[in-house]
Biotite code that builds the C-alpha atoms (Angstrom):
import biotite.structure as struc

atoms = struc.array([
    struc.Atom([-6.975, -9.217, 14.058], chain_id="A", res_id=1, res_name="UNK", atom_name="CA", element="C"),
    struc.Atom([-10.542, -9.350, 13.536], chain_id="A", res_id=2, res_name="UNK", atom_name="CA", element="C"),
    struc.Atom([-11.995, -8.337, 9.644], chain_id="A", res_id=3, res_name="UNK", atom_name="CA", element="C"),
    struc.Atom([-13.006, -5.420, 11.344], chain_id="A", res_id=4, res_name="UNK", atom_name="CA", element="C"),
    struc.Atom([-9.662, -4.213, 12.724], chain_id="A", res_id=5, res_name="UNK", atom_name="CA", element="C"),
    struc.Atom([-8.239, -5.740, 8.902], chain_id="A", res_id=6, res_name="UNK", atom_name="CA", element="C"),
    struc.Atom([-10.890, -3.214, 7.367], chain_id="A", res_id=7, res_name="UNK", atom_name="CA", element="C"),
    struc.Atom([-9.851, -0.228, 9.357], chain_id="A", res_id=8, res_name="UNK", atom_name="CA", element="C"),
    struc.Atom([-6.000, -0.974, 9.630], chain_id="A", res_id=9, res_name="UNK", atom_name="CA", element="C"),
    struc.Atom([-6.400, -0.716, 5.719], chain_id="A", res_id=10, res_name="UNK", atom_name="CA", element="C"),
    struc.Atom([-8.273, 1.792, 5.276], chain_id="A", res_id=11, res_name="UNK", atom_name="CA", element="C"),
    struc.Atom([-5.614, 4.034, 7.758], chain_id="A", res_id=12, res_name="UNK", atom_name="CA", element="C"),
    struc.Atom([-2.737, 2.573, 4.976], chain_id="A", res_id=13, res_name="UNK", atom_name="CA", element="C"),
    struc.Atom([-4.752, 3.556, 2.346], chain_id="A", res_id=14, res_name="UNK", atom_name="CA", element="C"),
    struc.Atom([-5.593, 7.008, 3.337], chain_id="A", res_id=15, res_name="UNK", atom_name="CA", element="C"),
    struc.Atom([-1.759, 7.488, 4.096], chain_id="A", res_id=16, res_name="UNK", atom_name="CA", element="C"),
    struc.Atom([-0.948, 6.493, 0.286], chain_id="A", res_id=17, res_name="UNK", atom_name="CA", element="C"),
    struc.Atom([-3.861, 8.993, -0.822], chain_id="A", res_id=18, res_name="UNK", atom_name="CA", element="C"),
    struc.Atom([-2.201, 11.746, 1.502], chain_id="A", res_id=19, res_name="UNK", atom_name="CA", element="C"),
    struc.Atom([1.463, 10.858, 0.299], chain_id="A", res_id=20, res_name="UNK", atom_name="CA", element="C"),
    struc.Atom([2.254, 10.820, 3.838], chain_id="A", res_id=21, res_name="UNK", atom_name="CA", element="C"),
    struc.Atom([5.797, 8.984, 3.808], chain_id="A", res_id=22, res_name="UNK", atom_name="CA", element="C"),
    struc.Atom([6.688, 9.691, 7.117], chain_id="A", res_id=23, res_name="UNK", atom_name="CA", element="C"),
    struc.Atom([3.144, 8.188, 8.465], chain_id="A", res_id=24, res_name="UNK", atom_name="CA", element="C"),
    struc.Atom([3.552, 4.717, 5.525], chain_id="A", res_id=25, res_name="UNK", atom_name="CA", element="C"),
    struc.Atom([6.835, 4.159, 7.205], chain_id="A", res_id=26, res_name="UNK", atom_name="CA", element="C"),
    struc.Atom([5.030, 3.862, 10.295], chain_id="A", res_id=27, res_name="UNK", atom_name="CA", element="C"),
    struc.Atom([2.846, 0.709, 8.956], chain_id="A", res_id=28, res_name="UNK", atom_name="CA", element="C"),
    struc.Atom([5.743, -1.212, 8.039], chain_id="A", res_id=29, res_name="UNK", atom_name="CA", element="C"),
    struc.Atom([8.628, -2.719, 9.992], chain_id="A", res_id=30, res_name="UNK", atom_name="CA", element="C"),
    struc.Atom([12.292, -1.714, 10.242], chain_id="A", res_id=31, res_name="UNK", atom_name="CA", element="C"),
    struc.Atom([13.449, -4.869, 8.163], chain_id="A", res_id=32, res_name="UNK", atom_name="CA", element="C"),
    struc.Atom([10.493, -5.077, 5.908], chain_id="A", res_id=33, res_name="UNK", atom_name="CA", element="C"),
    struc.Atom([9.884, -6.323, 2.362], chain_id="A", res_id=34, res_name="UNK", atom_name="CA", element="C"),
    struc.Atom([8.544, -4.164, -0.082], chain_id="A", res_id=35, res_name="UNK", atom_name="CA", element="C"),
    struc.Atom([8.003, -5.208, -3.636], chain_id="A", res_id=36, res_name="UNK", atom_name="CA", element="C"),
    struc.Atom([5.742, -3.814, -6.604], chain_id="A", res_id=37, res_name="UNK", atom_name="CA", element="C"),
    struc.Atom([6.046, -3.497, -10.318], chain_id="A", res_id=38, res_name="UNK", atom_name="CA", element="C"),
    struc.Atom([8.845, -0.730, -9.780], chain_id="A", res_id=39, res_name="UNK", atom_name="CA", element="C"),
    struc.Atom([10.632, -2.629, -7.358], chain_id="A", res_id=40, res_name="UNK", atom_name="CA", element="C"),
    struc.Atom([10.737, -6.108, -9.381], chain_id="A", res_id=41, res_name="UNK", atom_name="CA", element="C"),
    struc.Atom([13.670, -7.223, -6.989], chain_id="A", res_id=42, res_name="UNK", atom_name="CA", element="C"),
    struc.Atom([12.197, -6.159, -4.083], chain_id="A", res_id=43, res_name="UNK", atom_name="CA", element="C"),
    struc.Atom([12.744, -3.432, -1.151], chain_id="A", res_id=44, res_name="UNK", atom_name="CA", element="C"),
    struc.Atom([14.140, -4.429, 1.729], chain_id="A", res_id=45, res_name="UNK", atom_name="CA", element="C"),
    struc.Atom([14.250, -2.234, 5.013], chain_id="A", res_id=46, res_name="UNK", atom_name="CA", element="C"),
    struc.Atom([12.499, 0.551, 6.212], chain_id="A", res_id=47, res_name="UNK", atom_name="CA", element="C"),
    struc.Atom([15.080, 2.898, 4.904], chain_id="A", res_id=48, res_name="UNK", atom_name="CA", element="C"),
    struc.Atom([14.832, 2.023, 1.334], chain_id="A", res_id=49, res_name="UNK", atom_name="CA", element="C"),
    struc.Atom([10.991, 2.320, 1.997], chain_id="A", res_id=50, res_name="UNK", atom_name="CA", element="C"),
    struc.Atom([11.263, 5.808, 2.401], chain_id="A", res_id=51, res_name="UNK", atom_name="CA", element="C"),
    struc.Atom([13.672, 6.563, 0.104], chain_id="A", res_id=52, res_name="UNK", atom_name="CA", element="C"),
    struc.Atom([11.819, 4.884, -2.696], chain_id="A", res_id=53, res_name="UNK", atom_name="CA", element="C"),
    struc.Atom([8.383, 6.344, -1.452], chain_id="A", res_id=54, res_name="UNK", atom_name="CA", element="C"),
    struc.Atom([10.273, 10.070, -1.538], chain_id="A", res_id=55, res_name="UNK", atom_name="CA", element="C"),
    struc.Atom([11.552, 9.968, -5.066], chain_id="A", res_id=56, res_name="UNK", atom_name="CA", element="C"),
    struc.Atom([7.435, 7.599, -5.579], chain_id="A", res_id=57, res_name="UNK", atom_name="CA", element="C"),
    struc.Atom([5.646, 10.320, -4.689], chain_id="A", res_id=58, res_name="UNK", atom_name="CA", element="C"),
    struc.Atom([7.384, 13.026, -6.408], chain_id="A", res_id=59, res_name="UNK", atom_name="CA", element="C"),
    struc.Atom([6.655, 12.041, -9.174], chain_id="A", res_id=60, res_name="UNK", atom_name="CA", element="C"),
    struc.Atom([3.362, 10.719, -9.718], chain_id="A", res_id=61, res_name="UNK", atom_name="CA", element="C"),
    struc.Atom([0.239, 12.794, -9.547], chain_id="A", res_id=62, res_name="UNK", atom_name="CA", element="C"),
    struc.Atom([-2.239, 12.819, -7.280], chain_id="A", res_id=63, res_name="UNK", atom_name="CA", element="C"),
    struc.Atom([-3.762, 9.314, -6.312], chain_id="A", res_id=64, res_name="UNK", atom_name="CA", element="C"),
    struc.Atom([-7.083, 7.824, -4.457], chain_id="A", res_id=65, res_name="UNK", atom_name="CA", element="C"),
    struc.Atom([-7.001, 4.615, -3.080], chain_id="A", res_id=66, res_name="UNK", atom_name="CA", element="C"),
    struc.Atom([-10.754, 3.576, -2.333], chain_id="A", res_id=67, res_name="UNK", atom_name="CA", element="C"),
    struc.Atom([-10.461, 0.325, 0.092], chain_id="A", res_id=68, res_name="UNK", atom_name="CA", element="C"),
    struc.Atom([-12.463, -2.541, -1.353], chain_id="A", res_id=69, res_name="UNK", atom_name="CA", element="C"),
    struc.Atom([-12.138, -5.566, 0.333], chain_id="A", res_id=70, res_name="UNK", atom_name="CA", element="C"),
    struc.Atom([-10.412, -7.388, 2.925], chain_id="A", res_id=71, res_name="UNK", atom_name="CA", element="C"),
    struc.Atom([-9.469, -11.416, 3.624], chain_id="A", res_id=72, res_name="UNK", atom_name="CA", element="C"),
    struc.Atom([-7.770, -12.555, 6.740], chain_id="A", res_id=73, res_name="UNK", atom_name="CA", element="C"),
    struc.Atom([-4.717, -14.875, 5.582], chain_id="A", res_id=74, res_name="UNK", atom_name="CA", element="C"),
    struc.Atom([-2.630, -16.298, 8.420], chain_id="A", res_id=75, res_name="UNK", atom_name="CA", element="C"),
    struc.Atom([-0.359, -13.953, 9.802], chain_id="A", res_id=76, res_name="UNK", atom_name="CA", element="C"),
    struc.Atom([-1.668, -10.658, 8.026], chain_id="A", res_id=77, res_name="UNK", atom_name="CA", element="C"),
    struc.Atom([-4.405, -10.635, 5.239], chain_id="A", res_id=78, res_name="UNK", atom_name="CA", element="C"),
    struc.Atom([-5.311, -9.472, 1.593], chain_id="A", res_id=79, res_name="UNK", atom_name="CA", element="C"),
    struc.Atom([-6.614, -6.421, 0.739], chain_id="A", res_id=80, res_name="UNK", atom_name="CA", element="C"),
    struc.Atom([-8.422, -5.111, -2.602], chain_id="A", res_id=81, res_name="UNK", atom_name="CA", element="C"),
    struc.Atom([-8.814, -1.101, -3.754], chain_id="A", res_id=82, res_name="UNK", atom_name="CA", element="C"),
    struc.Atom([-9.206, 1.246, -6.453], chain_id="A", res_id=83, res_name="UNK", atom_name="CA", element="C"),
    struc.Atom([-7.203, 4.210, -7.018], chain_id="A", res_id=84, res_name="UNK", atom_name="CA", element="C"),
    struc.Atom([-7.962, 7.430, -9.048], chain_id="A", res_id=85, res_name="UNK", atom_name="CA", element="C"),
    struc.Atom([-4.756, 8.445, -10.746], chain_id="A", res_id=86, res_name="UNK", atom_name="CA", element="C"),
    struc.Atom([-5.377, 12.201, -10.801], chain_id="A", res_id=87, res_name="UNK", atom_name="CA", element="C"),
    struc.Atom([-8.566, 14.644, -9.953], chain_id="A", res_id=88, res_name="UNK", atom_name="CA", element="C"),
    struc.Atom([-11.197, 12.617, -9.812], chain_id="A", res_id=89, res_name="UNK", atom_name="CA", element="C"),
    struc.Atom([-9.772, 9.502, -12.134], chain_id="A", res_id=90, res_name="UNK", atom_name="CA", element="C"),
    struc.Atom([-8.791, 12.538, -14.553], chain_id="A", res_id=91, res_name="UNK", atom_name="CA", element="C"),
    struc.Atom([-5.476, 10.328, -15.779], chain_id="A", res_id=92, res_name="UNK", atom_name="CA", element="C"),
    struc.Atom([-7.028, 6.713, -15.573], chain_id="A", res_id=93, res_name="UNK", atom_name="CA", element="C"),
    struc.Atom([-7.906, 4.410, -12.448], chain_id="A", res_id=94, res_name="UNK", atom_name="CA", element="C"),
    struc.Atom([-6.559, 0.902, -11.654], chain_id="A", res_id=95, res_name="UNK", atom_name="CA", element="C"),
    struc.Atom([-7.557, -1.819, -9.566], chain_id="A", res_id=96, res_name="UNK", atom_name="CA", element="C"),
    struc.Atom([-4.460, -3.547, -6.982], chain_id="A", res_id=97, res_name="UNK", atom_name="CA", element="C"),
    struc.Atom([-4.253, -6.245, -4.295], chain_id="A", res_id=98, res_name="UNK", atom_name="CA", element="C"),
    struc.Atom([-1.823, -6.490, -2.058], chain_id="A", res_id=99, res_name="UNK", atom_name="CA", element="C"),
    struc.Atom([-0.532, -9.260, 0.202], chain_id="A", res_id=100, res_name="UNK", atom_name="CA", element="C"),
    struc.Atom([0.168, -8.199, 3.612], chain_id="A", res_id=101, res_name="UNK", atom_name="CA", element="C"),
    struc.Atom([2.021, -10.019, 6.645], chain_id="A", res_id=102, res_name="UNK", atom_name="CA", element="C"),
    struc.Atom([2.279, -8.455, 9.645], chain_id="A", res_id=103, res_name="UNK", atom_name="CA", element="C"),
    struc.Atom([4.169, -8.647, 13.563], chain_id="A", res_id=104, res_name="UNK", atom_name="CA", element="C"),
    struc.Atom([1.741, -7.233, 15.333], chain_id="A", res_id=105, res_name="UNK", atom_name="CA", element="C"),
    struc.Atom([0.617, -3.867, 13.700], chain_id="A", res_id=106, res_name="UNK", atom_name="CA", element="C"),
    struc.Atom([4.022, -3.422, 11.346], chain_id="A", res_id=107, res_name="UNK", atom_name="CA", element="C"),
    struc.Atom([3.948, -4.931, 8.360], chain_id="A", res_id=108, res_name="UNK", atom_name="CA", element="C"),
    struc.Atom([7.007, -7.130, 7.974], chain_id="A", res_id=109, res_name="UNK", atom_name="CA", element="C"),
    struc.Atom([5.995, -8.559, 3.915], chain_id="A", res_id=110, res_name="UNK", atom_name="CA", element="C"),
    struc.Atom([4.204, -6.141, 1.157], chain_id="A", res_id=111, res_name="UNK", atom_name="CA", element="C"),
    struc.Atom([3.418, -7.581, -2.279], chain_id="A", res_id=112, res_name="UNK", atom_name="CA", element="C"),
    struc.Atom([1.388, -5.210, -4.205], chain_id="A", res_id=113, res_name="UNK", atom_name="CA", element="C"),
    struc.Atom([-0.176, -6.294, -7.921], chain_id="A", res_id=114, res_name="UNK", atom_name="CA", element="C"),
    struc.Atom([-2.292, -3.795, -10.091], chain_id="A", res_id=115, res_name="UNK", atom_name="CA", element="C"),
    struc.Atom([-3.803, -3.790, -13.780], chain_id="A", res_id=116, res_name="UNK", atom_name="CA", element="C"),
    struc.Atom([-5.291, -0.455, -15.214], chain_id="A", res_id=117, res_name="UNK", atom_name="CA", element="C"),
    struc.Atom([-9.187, -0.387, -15.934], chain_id="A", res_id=118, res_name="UNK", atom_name="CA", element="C"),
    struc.Atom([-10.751, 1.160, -18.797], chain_id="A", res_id=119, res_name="UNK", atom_name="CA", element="C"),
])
């Protein structure tokens, strides 16, 4: 993929986390994916704990806006940067996150996902 088709492929993922769109995020990533963030310190593995964990996710956090910073092709997938708004307009605090992406194609078989609040 180009950085153009990085940018945009993000920026689709993004948008889907914004909308809470589980159905749509399962889309991005693989059947037999990895998934791991500060929640998930061992790690998600398959497409079906995805969801589930994105379900019980998003019902309980508040509305979030993830603003796509910047891209990096990496072999095999690439790195992405954003900010998020953690409720109406940053109303409950913002953070900054990366996340390490590796793809087959357009699924995304490897997610690693690291964030740190901002002032």
């Amino acid at each position: 993929m180009s950085v153009t088709d990085i940018a945009a492929y993000n920026a689709d993922w993004l948008k889907a986390w914004t909308d809470k769109d589980v159905d749509r995020l399962c889309g991005f990533y693989a059947d037999d994916c990895t998934y791991h963030d500060a929640q998930t310190v061992a790690g998600l593995r398959g497409n079906d704990a995805l969801r589930a964990y994105l379900t019980g996710l998003f019902a309980a956090t508040p509305p979030m806006t993830y603003t796509p910073d910047e891209v990096w092709p990496i072999p095999g997938g690439f790195c992405g940067r954003w900010y998020c708004e953690i409720g109406e307009g940053g109303s409950l605090g913002r953070m900054r996150g990366f996340d390490l992406v590796l793809l087959d194609g357009d699924r995304i078989t490897l997610n690693e996902v690291y964030v740190h609040t901002l002032p």
